[in-house]
C-alpha positions, 0 to 999 in steps of 0.5 A: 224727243231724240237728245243730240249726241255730243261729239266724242273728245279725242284722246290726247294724253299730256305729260304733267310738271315736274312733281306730278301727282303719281311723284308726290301722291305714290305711283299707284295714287292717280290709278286709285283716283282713276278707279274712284272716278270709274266706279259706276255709283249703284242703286240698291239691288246692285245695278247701276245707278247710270253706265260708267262713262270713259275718262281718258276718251270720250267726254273724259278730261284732259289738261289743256294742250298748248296751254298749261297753267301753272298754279302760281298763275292759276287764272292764265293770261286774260284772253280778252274774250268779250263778255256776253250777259244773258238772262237765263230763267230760275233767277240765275244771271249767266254771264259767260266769255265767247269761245269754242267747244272744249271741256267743260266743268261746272262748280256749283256752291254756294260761294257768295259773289257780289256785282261790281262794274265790270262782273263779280267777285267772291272771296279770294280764297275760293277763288284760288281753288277754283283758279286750279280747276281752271287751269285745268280744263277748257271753260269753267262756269262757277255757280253762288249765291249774289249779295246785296251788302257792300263788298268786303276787303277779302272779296278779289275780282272774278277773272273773265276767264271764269263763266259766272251763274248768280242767283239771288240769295234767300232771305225769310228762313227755310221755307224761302230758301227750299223754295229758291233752291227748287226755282234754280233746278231749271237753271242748273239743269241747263248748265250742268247738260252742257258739262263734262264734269261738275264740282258739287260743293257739299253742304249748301243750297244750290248743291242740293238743288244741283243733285237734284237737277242731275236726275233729269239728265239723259247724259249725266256729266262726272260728278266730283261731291266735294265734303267741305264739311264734318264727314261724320253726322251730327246730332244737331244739323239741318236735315238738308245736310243729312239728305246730302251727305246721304246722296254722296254716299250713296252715289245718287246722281253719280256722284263720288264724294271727296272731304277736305284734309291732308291729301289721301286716297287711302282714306273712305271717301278720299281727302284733297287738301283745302288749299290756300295760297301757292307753294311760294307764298307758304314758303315765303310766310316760314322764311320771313318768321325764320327768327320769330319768338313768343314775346309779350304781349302774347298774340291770339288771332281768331278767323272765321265768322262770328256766329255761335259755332264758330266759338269766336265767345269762348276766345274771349273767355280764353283771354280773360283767364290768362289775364286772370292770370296775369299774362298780357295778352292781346286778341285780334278777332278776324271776320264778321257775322250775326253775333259781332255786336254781341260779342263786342258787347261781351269783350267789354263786360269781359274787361277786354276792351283794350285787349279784344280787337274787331277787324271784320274782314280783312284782304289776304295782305293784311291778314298776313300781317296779323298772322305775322305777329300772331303767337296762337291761332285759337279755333274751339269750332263746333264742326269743321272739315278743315278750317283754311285760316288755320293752315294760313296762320300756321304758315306764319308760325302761329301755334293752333289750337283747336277742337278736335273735329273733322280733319283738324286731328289728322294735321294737329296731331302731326305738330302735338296731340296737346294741341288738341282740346275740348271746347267747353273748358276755357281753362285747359285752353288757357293753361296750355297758352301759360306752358308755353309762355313758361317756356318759350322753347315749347312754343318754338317746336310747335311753331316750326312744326306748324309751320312744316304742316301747313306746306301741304295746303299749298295750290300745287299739291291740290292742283296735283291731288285733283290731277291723280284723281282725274286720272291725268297722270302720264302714261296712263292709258284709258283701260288702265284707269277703267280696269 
């Protein structure tokens, strides 16, 4: 059967903001971008794996003409568009605003959304990504997983400017949740069919089931790999996320990997940042602990899930040896997960049970406020690609300390290559909190220095980042970016 083709997209090159991607990223950063997104992903033997597809023109993408928004409002005004609820076979919900053609991005993850009476919501910090890549093109469908537990404080509203594709989350292991990934191929082939681009969010279910539903296209939309994780293998880790990381690299389905870190087009794949909040808000966080002091009790925040990897048990461990010590210390423990009861179980053997505070998850405002009073950030994580909480509390002048994987080194080793330990020895942790605590000057040059680190995870010089790599920049003409 004969495939309609889709009508071209005329060429309509925009001007970007003050501070574009070509001015902060170096003028020859949206032609590397360009060249990167152009390269044709090839089989073994050197041909092809697809043709290359245009960027600028044809079904290329382009910021939206008359409409610009910015980061600080990445979302736009609400347009009131009416919602129109569908069920789609494979288990997925679609719930997608009425509109007319435009250009069309697909993010596929697995991003947890839970139902609430007017649509959905997912944690607000994937949200604020995904708020820039909306802002950036004309309709965006977001893809997760739908929960059934009670909606957590962190979880923020998705604007119904967003299309929204739910499927059921697994539960019964590996087998059940292979099975479910291969039941939303079906799904995803129809929304990916109908998209100019797709953010695949690599490692995760519905990713690889996405990769695999690219195989059936006749035409294949551009596909952005985004990394979230360690890049580099690892000896214990599901066979799944080799498969995955495999397949980015190899280009299969056309994809073209970035991981997340400090923004780079030098590095192999590239590096777009893991953006938190706005410019604004990272400034704001500096300005309001402008006078901050390392005073006691010391203060050590932990955000993340509490599952073994995470190391949320070696920060208890961390604790009880500087009161050991003698230190007064207090620990506030953000988030939830399999292990909470049993590390409330361990706190308490530990003798922390006036000292270790269990927060579960907490909105960004009040988790501001921890960070606000936090003098250490403490991450002994087994892998990471870059840990978004760790950016926030440094904003707010909090010290970091944490594992050497991932991307952490390329930041870390900006503030103090110290900083930077091995998670099975609790006690080199513990002796750097107690250098600072003898000298609250030492604490003061890694705060600032965190502090200055932590502008670059900013929404507008991800929203930048992204621009050069999609060839935005102004002035760039189709064969340039091609050539």
């Amino acid at each position: 059967m004969a495939h309609r083709r889709r009508p071209e997209l005329p060429l309509r090159p925009q001007r970007l903001r003050q501070g574009s991607g070509r001015d902060r990223a170096g003028g020859s950063a949206a032609v590397a971008g360009a060249a990167w997104l152009a390269r044709p992903a090839r089989r073994r033997g050197g041909r092809p794996a697809h043709p290359p597809r245009p960027l600028l023109g044809g079904h290329g993408l382009r910021l939206v003409s008359g409409r610009q928004r910015t980061p600080l409002d990445p979302f736009g005004a609400d347009r009131n568009r009416a919602l129109v609820h569908l069920r789609l076979g494979g288990g997925g919900h679609r719930a997608r605003p009425s509109g007319g053609p435009g250009v069309r991005v697909v993010v596929v993850s697995d991003i947890p959304l839970w139902p609430t009476d007017s649509g959905w919501a997912a944690p607000h910090c994937d949200l604020s990504e995904v708020g820039v890549l909306r802002g950036l093109c004309d309709e965006l469908s977001l893809v997760g997983l739908a929960q059934t537990d009670r909606r957590p404080p962190h979880a923020a509203p998705v604007p119904k400017t967003v299309d929204v594709v739910a499927f059921a989350a697994p539960t019964g292991g590996k087998p059940a949740a292979i099975a479910a990934a291969a039941r939303a191929v079906p799904t995803l082939w129809r929304a990916l069919r109908r998209a100019d681009a797709a953010q695949l969010r690599l490692p995760s279910k519905l990713g690889a089931a996405a990769l695999a539903a690219l195989q059936g296209l006749p035409a294949r939309p551009v596909v952005w790999a985004r990394w979230g994780g360690e890049w580099g293998p690892r000896d214990a880790e599901p066979p799944t996320y080799r498969w995955q990381r495999w397949a980015a690299q190899r280009g299969l389905s056309g994809c073209r990997p970035t991981i997340v870190g400090p923004a780079s087009f030098d590095s192999n794949p590239p590096r777009l940042p893991n953006p938190t909040r706005s410019a604004a808000e990272l400034a704001a966080a500096a300005v309001a602990t402008a006078g901050k002091r390392l005073t006691a009790p010391i203060r050590i925040l932990f955000c993340g899930r509490l599952a073994a990897d995470k190391g949320c048990g070696q920060v208890l461990e961390i604790v009880a040896e500087l009161r050991r010590r003698g230190l007064a210390v207090r620990v506030d423990i953000l988030g939830d997960g399999p292990e909470r009861a049993a590390l409330e179980g361990r706190a308490q053997s530990l003798g922390l049970a006036g000292a270790a505070c269990f927060y579960g998850w907490l909105d960004p405002a009040s988790q501001d406020q921890l960070a606000s009073h936090a003098h250490f950030a403490l991450l002994p994580s087994v892998t990471e690609g870059w840990p978004r909480s760790l950016s926030e509390a440094m904003a707010w002048r909090v010290v970091p300390l944490a594992t050497p994987v991932g991307a952490i080194p390329n930041v870390l080793n900006s503030v103090d290559p110290c900083l930077l330990l091995p998670r099975d020895k609790p006690s080199r942790w513990a002796d750097r909190i107690e250098a600072a605590a003898a000298d609250p000057a030492l604490w003061r040059f890694w705060a600032d220095r965190a502090a200055i680190q932590a502008q670059q995870f900013s929404l507008e010089v991800y929203a930048d980042a992204v621009s050069a790599l999609w060839a935005f920049a102004e002035n760039l003409e189709p064969a340039e970016a091609l050539r």
